[in-house]
C-alpha positions, 0 to 999 in steps of 0.5 A, a space after each residue: 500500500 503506497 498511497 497514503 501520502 499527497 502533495 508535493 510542496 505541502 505534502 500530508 501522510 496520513 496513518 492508522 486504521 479505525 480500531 488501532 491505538 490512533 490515527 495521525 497525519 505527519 506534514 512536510 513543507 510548513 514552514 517556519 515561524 507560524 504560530 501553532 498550538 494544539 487548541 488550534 488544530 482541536 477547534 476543527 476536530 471538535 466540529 468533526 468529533 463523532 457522538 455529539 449528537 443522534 444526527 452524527 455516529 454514535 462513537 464517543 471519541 475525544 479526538 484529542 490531538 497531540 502535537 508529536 514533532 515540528 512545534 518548538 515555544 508555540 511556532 513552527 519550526 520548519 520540520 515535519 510535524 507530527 499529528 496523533 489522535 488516540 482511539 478511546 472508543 474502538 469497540 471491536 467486539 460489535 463487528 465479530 459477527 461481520 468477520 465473514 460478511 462483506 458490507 455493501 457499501 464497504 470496501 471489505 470485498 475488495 480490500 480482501 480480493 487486493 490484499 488477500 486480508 482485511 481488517 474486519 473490525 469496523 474496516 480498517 485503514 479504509 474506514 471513514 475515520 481515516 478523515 480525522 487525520 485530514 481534518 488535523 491535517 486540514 486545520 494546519 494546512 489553512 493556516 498555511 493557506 490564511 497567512 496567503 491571505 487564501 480563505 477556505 469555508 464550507 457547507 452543507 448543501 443537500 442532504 436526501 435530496 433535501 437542497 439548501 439555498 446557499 446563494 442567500 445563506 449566511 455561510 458563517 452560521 453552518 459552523 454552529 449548526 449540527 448539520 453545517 448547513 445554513 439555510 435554518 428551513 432546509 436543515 429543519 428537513 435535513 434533520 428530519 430525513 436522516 432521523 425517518 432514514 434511521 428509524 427505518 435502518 437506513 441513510 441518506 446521502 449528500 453534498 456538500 459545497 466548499 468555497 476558497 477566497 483570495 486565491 491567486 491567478 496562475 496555481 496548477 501545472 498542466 496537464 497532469 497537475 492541474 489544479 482542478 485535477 488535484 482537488 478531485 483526486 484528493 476529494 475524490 479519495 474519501 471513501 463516501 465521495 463519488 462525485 466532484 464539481 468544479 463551478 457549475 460542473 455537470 450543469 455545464 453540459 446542459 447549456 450553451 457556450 453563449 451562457 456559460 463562458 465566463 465574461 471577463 473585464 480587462 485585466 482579468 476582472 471575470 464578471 461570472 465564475 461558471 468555470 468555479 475559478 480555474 481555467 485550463 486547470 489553472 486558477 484565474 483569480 
């Protein structure tokens, strides 16, 4: 297994399965003197943190990080840095019974046909709680990102077909929200399709929708490197995601080039942004 690592001048290894003694993220490229603190990196955790309420998995883990490496008097140092969050909740006995099933859904089958074996115990490395080294990873990589001042925010936008409005939404309010969803009216009905879902032994799926600011023109490297390139396969590399749009996306096959070409003022002011930003894989600012 060679693909556990991504990005080349800010690069993130993430390590663990769901039922080991933790999971952790290990950064090479932060540079120097950015100030860095467990709290920092914990505010996003909390938000991921599983067991917070009935509409979020039932495992009740702390997720308290610890800063192992690369973090010297409170700011960085350069080196790589380190990031472990211990499992305190990994009750491995509630699987025994899934030893000889293979999940649909999962990737138990196909973990067992590549590798010849598989971690049963709530599936392993492939588990869905490998994200909480990216969201660790995460915190860090937009304080990178906010001292270029580039600021990255996100949603929830649909749920069980449930859509938001999120043109008219005031995004900074989906952090205080369960669901992280915005529009109060939409999240109402979000709510109650999950709960119908669970009261019948099901679930809904959903999208969400991710915005980045103050990004300047001329990132990406064509053509296997385009920005939009990298976004997809790094998305796309969580296990419950099976489809990404950059801007209008798959709208776009629906209209005419007359209405979705994105009209641009000299020198480079763009009067829409149909294109979400990127251009011939690289960003137009």
């Amino acid at each position: 297994m060679s693909s556990n690592s991504f990005g080349t001048l800010f690069r993130v290894t993430t390590f663990g399965e769901s039922h080991g003694p933790g999971l952790g993220a290990v950064m090479d490229g932060v540079p120097a003197g950015l100030s860095l603190s467990e709290e920092h990196i914990q505010k996003d955790l909390d938000l991921r943190r599983p067991g917070r309420s009935s509409l979020h998995s039932q495992r009740a883990e702390p997720d308290k990080v610890k800063i192992l490496s690369g973090v010297y008097d409170g700011l960085t140092t350069g080196a790589p840095i380190a990031l472990l969050i211990e499992n305190q909740d990994a009750r491995s006995d509630d699987y025994k019974s899934l030893q000889d099933i293979f999940r649909p859904g999962h990737a138990d089958y196909c973990w067992q046909e590549k590798f010849g074996l598989r971690d049963w115990r709530g599936g392993g490395r492939s588990s869905g709680r490998e994200t909480v080294a990216r969201v660790a990873a995460g915190a860090l990589a937009r304080l990178v990102l906010e001292a270029a001042n580039i600021k990255v925010t996100g949603i929830v936008s649909e749920i069980g077909g449930i859509k938001a409005d999120t043109g008219s939404s005031d995004w900074s309010q989906a952090r205080e929200h369960p669901l992280r969803c915005p529009d109060e009216q939409a999240a109402a009905e979000m709510k109650a399709a999950i709960e119908t879902a669970q009261k019948n032994g099901d679930s809904v799926g959903g999208v969400i929708e991710v915005r980045a600011s103050g990004v300047p023109a001329g990132l990406g490297e064509p053509v296997f490197d385009k920005l939009d390139a990298r976004l997809g396969a790094a998305i796309l590399s969580i296990g419950a995601v099976k489809g990404v749009e950059i801007g209008d996306g798959f709208a776009l096959a629906r209209t005419k080039g007359s209405s979705s070409n994105d009209l641009m003022d000299p020198p480079g002011n763009f009067r829409t942004n149909h294109a979400g930003g990127i251009l011939g894989g690289i960003s137009n600012g």
